[in-house]
ZABA-377156 format. One record per residue: z, y, x of N, C-alpha, C in turn. Coordinates in steps of 0.001 Angstrom, whole numbers, plus 500000, padded with zeros to 6 digits. Atoms other than C-alpha are relative to their C-alpha. Layout:
N
ZYXZYXZYX
...
This chain:
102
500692498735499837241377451886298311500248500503501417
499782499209498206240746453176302225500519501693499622
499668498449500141242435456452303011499295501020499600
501272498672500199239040458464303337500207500079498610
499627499933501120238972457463299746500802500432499219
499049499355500492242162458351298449500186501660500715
499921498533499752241958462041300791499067500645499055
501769499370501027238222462815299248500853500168498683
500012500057501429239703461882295665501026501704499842
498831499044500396243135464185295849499311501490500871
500699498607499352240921466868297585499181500830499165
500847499734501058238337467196294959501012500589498458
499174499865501168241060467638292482500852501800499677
499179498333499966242154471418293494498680500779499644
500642499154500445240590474681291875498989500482501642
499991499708498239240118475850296143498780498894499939
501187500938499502238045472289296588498598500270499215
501446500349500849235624472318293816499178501495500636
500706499027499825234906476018294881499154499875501818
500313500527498619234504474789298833498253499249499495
501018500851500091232336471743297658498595501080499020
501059499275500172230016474137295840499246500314500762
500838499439498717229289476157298842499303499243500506
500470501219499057228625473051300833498687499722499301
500869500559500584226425471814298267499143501065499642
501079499538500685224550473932296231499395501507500617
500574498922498784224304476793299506499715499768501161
499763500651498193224606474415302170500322500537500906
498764499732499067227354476008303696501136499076500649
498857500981499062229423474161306360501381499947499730
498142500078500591233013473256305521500431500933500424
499444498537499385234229475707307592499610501384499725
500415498687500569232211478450306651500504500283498412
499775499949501560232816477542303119501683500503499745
498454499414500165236758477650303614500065501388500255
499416498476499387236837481084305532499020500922498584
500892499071501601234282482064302283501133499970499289
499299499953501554236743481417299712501792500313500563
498852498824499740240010482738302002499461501311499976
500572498904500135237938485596302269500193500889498477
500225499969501461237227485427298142501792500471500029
498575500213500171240982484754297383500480501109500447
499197499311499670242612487362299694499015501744499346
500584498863500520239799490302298091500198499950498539
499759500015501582240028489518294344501456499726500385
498496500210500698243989488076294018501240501036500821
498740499508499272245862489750297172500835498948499973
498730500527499968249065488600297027500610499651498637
499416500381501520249468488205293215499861498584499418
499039501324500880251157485040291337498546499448499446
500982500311500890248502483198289591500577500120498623
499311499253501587248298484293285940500749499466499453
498936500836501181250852483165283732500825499246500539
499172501108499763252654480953285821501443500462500541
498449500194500269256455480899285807500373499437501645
499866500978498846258225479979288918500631498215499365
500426501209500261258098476392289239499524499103499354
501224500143500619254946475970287686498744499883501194
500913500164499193252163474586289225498278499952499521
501121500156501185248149474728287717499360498670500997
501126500844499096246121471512289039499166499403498886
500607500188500233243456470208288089499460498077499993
499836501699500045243500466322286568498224499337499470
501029500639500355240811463645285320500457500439498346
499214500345501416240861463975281309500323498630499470
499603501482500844242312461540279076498820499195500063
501097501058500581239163460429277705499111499441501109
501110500158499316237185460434281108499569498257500409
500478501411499339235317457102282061500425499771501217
499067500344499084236480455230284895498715500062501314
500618500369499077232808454712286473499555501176501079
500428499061499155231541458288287614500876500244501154
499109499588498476232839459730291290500458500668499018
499048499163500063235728462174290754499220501478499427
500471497963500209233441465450291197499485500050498950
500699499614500763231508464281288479500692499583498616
498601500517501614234419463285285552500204501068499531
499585498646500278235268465621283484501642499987500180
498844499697499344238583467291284108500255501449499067
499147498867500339241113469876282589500559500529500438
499247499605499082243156472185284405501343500059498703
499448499833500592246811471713283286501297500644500865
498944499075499369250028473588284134501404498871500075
499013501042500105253044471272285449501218500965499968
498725499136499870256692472482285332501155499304500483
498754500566499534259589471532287303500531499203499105
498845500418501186262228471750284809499561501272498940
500272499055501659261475473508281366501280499839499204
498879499928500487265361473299280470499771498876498456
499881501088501594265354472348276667499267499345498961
501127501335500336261863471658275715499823499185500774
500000501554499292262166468904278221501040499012499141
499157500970500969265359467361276052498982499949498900
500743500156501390263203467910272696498627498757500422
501157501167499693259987466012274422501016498733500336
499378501028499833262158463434275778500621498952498715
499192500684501179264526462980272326498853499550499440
501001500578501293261014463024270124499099498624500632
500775501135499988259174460187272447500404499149500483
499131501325499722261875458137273519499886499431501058
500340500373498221261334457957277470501491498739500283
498608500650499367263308454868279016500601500216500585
């Protein structure tokens, strides 16, 4: 897989990109315009506030799903947004004890 390839893929994969690649696409707004659109967005709706619900060291990204096929591009797979966590203390022992990680 060439780099371009692997940047494009892990680029497409953030809440921030898909809202970029919109602009681009379906307003035909220039990358650049599109970014300073959605710092713009971002710093008028959120400010400075936490994204909802998330815990420190918690992260939300945005993966391929389980079930998705292997053939479509990236933008067009479907995808779930899921929440990662550092360390989750003791439901990390309970997942671990119940599925038997090597």
């Amino acid at each position: 897989m060439s780099t371009a390839t692997s940047t494009e893929r892990l680029t497409t994969k953030t809440q921030k990109a898909m809202v970029v690649y919109r602009l681009e696409t379906e307003f035909l707004i220039g990358p650049r315009i599109g970014q300073q659109v959605l710092e713009t967005a971002c710093e008028t709706l959120l400010g400075s506030q936490p994204a909802k619900g998330l815990q420190p060291g918690q992260i939300q990204v945005i993966v391929t799903a389980l079930g998705a096929s292997f053939g479509p591009k990236l933008a067009e797979s479907d995808r779930v947004q899921v929440t990662l966590t550092l360390d989750n203390g003791a439901e990390d022992v309970q997942v671990i004890e119940t599925v038997k990680l090597p």
